[in-house]
C-alpha positions in Angstrom: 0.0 0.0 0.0 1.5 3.5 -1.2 -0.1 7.0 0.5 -0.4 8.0 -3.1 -3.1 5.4 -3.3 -6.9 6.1 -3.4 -7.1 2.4 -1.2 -5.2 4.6 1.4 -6.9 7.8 1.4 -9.8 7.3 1.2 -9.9 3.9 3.4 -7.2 2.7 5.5 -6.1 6.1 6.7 -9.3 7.5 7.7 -10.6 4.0 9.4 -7.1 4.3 11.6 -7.4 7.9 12.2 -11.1 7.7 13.8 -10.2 4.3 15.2 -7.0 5.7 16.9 -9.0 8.6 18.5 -12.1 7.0 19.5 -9.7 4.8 21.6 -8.3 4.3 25.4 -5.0 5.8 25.4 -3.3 3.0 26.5 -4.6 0.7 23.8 -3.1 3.1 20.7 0.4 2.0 20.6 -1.0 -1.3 19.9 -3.4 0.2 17.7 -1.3 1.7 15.4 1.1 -1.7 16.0 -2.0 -3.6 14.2 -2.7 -0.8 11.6 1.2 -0.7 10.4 1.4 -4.5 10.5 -1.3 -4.7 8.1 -0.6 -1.8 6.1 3.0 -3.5 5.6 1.1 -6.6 4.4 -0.9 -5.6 2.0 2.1 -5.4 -0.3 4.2 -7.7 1.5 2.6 -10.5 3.8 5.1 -13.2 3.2 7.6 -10.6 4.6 5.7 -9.5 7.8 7.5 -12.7 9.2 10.7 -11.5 8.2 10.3 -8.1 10.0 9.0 -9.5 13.5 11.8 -11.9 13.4 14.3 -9.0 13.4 12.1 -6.7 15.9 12.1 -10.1 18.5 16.2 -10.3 17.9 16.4 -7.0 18.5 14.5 -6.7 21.6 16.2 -9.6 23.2 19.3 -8.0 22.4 18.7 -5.0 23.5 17.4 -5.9 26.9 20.8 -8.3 27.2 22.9 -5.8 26.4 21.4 -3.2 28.5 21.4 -5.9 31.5 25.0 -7.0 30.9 28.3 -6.4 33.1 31.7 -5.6 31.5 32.3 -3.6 28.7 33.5 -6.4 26.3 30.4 -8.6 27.0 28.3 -5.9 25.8 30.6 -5.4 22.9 30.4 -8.8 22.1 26.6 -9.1 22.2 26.3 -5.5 19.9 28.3 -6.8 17.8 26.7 -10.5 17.2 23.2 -8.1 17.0 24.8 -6.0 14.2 25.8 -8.9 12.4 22.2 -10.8 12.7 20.9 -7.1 11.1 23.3 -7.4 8.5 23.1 -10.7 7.8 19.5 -10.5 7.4 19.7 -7.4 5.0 22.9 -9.0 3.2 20.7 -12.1 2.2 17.8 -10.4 0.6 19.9 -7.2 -0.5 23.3 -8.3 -1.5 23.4 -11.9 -1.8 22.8 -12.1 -5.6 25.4 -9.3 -6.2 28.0 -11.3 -4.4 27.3 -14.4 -6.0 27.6 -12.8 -9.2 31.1 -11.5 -8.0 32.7 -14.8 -7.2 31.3 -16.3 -10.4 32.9 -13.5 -12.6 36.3 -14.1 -10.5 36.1 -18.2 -10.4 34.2 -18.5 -13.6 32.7 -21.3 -11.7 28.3 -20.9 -11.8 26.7 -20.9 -8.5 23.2 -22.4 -8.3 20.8 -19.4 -7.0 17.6 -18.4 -7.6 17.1 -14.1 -7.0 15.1 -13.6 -4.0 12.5 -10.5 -4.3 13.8 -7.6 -1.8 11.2 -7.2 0.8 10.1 -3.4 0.6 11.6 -0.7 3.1 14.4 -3.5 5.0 17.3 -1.2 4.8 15.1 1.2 6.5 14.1 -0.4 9.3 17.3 -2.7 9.8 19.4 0.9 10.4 16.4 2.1 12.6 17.3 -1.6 15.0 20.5 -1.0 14.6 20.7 2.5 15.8 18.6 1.7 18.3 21.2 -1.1 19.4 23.8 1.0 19.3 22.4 3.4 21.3 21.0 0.7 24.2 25.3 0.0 24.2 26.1 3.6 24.5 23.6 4.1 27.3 22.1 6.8 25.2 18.6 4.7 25.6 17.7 2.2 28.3 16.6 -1.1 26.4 12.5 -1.0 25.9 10.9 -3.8 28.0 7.5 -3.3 25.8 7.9 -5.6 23.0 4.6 -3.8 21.6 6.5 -0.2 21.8 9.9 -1.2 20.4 7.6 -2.5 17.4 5.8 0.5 16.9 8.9 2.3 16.8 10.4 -0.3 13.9 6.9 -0.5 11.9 5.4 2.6 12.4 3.4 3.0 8.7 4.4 6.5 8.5 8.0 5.6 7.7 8.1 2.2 7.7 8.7 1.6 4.1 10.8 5.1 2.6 11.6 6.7 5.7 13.2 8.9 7.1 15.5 6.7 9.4 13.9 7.9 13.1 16.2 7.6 15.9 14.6 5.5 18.8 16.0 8.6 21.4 14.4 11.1 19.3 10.9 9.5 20.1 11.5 7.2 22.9 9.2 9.5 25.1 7.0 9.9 22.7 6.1 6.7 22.0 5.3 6.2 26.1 2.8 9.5 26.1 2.3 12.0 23.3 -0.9 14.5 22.8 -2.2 15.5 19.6 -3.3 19.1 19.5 -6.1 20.6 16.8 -3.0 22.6 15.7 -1.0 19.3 15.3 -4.1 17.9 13.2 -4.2 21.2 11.1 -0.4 21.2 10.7 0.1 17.1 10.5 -3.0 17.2 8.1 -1.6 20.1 5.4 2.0 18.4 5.5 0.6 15.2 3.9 -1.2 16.9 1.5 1.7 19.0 0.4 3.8 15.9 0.3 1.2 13.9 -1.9 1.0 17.0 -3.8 4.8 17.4 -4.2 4.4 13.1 -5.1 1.2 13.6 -7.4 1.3 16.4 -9.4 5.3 17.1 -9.8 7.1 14.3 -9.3 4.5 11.5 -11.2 4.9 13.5 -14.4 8.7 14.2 -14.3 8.7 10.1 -13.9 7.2 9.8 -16.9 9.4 12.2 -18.8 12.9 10.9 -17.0 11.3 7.1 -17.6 10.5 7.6 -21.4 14.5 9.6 -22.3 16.3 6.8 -20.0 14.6 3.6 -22.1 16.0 5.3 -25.0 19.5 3.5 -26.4 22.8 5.8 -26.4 22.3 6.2 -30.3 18.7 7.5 -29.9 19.7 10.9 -27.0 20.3 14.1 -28.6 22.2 17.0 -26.0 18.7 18.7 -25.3 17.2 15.5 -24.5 19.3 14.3 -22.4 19.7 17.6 -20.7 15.8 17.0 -20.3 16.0 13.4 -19.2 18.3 14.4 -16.0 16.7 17.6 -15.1 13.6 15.8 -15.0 15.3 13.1 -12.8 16.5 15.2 -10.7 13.1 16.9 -10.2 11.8 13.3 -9.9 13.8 12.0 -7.4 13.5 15.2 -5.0 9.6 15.6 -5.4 8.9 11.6 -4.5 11.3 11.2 -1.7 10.6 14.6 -0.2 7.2 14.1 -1.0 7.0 11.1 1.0 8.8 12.6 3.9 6.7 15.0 4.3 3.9 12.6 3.8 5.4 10.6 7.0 6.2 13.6 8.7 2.4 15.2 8.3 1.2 11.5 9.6 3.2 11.0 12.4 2.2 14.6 13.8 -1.6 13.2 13.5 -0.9 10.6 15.9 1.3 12.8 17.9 5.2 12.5 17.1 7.4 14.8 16.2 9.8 13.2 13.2 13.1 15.1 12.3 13.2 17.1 9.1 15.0 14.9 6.3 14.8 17.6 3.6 15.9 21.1 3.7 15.9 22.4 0.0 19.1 20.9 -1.1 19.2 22.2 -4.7 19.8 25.8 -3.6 23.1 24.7 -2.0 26.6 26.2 -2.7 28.6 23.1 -2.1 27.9 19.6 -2.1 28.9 19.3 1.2 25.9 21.5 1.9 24.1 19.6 -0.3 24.5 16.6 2.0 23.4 18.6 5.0 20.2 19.0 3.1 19.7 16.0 1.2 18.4 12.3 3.0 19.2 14.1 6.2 18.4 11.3 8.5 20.6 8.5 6.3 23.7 11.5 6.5 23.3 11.8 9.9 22.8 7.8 10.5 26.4 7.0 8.5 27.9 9.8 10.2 27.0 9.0 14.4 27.5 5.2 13.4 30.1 4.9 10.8 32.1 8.2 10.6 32.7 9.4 13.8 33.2 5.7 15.2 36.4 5.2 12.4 37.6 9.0 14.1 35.9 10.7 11.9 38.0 14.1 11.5 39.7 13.8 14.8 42.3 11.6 13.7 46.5 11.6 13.9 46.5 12.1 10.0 45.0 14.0 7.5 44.6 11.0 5.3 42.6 9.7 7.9 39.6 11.9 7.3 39.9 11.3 3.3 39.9 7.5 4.2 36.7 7.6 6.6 35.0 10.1 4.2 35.5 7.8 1.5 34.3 4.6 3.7 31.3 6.1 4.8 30.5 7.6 1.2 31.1 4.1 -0.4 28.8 2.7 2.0 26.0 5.1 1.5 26.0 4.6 -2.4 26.2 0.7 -1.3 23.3 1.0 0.8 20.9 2.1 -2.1 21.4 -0.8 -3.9 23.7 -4.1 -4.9 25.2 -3.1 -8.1 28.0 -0.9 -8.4 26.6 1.9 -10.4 25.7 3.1 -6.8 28.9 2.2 -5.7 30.6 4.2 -8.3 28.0 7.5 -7.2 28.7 7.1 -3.5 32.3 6.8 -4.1 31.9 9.9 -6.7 30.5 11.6 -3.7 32.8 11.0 -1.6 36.0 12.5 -4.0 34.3 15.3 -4.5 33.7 16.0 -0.6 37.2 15.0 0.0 38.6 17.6 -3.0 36.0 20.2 -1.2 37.7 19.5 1.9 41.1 20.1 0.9 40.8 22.8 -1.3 37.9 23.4 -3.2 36.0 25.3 -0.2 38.3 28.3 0.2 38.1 28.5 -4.1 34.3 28.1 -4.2 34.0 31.0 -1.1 36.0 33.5 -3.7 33.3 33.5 -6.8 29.5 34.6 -7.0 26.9 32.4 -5.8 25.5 32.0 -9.0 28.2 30.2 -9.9 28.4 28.2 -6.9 24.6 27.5 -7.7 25.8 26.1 -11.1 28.6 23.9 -9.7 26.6 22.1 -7.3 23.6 21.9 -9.8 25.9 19.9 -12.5 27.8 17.6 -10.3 24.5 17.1 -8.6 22.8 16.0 -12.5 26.0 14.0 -13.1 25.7 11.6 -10.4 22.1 11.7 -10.8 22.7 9.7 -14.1 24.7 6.9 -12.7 22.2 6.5 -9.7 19.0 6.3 -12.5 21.0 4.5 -15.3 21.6 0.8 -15.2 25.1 0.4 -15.9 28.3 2.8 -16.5 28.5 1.8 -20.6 25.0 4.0 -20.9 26.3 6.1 -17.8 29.4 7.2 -19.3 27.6 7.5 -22.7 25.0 9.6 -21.4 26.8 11.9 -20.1 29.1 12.4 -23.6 25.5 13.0 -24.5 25.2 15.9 -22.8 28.2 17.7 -23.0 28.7 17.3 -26.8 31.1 15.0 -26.7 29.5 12.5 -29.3 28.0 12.6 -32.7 24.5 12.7 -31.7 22.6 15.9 -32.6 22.1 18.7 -30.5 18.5 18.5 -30.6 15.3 16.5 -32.2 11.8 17.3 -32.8 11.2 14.5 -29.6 12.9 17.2 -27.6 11.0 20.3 -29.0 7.9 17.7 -28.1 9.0 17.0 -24.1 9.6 20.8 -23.8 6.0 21.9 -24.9 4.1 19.0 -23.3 6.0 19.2 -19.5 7.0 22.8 -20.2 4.4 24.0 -16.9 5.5 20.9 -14.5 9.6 21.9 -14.7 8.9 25.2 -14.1 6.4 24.3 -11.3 8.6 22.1 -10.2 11.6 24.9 -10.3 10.1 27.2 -8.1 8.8 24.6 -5.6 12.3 23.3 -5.3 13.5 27.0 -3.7 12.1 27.7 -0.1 8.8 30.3 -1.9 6.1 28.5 0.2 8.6 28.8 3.4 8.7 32.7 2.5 4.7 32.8 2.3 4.4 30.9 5.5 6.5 32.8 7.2 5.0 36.1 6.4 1.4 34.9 6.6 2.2 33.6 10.1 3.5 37.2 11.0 0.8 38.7 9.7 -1.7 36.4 11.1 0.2 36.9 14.7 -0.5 40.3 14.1 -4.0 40.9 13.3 -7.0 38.3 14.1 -9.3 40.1 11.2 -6.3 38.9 9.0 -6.0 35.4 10.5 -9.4 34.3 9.8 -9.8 34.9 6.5 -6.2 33.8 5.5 -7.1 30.1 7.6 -10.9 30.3 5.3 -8.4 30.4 2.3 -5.9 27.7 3.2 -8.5 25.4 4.4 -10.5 25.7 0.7 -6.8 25.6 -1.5 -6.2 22.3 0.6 -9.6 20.8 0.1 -9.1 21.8 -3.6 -5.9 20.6 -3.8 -6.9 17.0 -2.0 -10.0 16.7 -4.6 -7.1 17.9 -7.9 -5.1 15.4 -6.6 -8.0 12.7 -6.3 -8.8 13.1 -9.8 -4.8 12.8 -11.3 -4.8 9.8 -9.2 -8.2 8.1 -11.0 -6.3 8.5 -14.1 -3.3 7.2 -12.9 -0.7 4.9 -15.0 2.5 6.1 -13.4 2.2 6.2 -9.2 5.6 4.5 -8.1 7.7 5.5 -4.9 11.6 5.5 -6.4 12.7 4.9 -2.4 10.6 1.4 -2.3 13.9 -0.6 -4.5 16.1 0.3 -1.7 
């Protein structure tokens, strides 16, 4: 089940909403245990198995580790926990990628038939295993309510895309929360802006980004290509932040308070800002469990740093996905935050913004295209594409086409990607502070553009062919 779904809104999410506040406080935690459970199943019910299996490991180990004496017991028992995690993710993620590496080496076949990846398991494997890791550190004490720990790891919200919660971010909440109206109003208008952002935006630069990427290396002219990316890139940031904000509007329903994972990242001037502002809760989770535990920057040697940055960014583009097109992309990542480290910082600082707006903007697009194509032949040839570095023409009546056609969703989609609607809200919260015959009107307005925008949305949705979440393959 997606929240871009009519199944969802229109069903499921209503019948848990009136369900969850018709009922005892003490029975919603296992309330919305039940309604995440089955909204996990609906696309996956052979795999609801698999995810209680690692919630009971977890919650055994957690209480063991939090019980035991001596530093190196506990050590010992984290680290057999992390390994369980990883094992479990390794199978269904990486096993088929490995394979395929030691029959390319040995030349020798290996017997195995692909397993399907169960939706959203690298999510909530790193949301056990930071919650492990934190139980060791003392951060958290270890939940004795095997109900609660599993509301933390399945909550529907972010179950399946994110973001990655921290159990310490809403350990309390998860014991006693209160939903206010304002948390309604607020919770209610962030869904629909993220299925708006989903819907309307990035469904339709899909299609686009879809339609130029099925086309051979022969086929792409330079302004088609150009097209193809941009509308990628548009893609990409619309679903995922889409969904988060989706996630983050439902959770503040039902009374928690999930961590921002998106911060506008294409108006960054580096791409180490970028990566302040991109995934912010998958940064933040390689960098409390992976960086800073190798010494992150606080090491004897300079080297050091470029080492751990390049581990950690390795490991991110390895966590999206077995293949090593997003291997190369992590990796890609991390040189260029390594060069920006050293040196290219103090350069960038010197020149205009715009231009700093440009840099980040094309090395951005470029790994963009080995993250959406499917190996680094079409990668590599894709991006000759674009930079005229091939025979191919600069342009095609396809591309005229593709510009006319999806000409008002990029430039929708332009201006939505810069913080305009956090400069409206700001002001019309000033104002609205400021004068009560100003504040109800302006709420009369809102309320009618978000009842208009749900029913706009309703309608794309009937008529839609092209509804996937990008995040759900990793």
């Amino acid at each position: 089940m997606v929240f871009s779904s009519l199944i969802f809104l229109y069903v499921f999410l209503p019948l848990v909403i009136v369900l969850y506040f018709i009922s005892p406080k003490w029975f919603r935690n296992t309330l919305l245990l039940i309604a995440s459970l089955f909204f996990y199943a609906w696309g996956e019910p052979k795999y609801v198995v698999l995810m209680l299996l690692s919630i009971v490991v977890n919650y055994i180990m957690g209480i063991f580790i939090d019980k035991a004496d001596g530093k190196s017991k506990r050590l010992t028992l984290l680290v057999a926990t992390i390994l369980i995690n990883l094992a479990i993710l390794g199978y269904y993620k990486y096993a088929g990628f490995f394979i395929d590496i030691y029959s390319d080496i040995t030349g020798q076949q290996v017997e195995w038939e692909a397993v399907p990846l169960p939706i959203g398991i690298s999510f909530y494997t790193f949301q056990a295993i930071s919650y492990i890791i934190d139980v060791y550190r003392r951060d958290v004490k270890a939940n004795r309510s095997l109900i609660d720990l599993s509301l933390f790891i399945t909550l529907f919200p972010q179950l399946v895309a994110g973001p990655i919660v921290r159990y310490q971010t809403i350990d309390e909440q998860i014991k006693s929360r209160f939903t206010s109206s304002s948390d309604l109003m607020i919770g209610t208008r962030r869904f629909i802006q993220g299925l708006g952002k989903k819907v309307l935006i990035a469904n339709p630069m899909g299609e686009v980004a879809d339609q130029i990427f099925a086309l051979s290396a022969g086929d792409l002219t330079t302004g088609t290509a150009w097209i193809g990316i941009i509308a990628y890139s548009l893609q990409i940031y619309f679903d995922f932040s889409g969904y988060s904000d989706m996630a983050i509007g439902l959770a503040r329903i039902f009374g928690f308070r999930f961590e921002e994972n998106f911060n506008y990242p294409y108006i960054s001037q580096s791409i180490t800002e970028f990566w302040r502002r991109w995934h912010i809760s998958l940064s933040s989770w390689f960098r409390d469990y992976v960086y800073f535990p190798l010494g992150g920057s606080r090491v004897s040697h300079q080297w050091k740093v470029y080492r751990n940055l390049l581990i950690v960014w390795t490991l991110t583009g390895f966590w999206h996905g077995a293949s090593w097109t997003f291997m190369a992309w992590g990796f890609y990542y991390g040189i260029i935050i390594c060069l920006e480290k050293k040196f290219i910082l103090k350069w960038l600082e010197k020149i205009p913004r715009f231009f700093r707006h440009v840099y980040v903007l094309i090395l951005v697009m470029i790994g963009w295209v080995f993250f959406r194509a499917d190996n680094f032949a079409y990668s590599w040839d894709y991006i000759k594409t674009m930079f005229f570095m091939t025979d191919n023409v600069a342009y095609d009546y396809n591309t005229i086409v593709y510009l006319m056609d999806y000409a008002i969703y990029f430039v929708a989609a332009i201006i939505l990607a810069i913080p305009v609607y956090i400069m409206y809200q700001k002001w019309s919260e000033t104002k609205a502070e400021h004068s009560i015959g100003f504040a109800i009107p302006l709420r009369i307005v809102q309320t009618v553009i978000y009842v208009g925008l749900i029913l706009f949305i309703t309608m794309f949705l009937v008529n839609a062919t092209h509804n996937p979440f990008i995040y759900f393959r990793f």
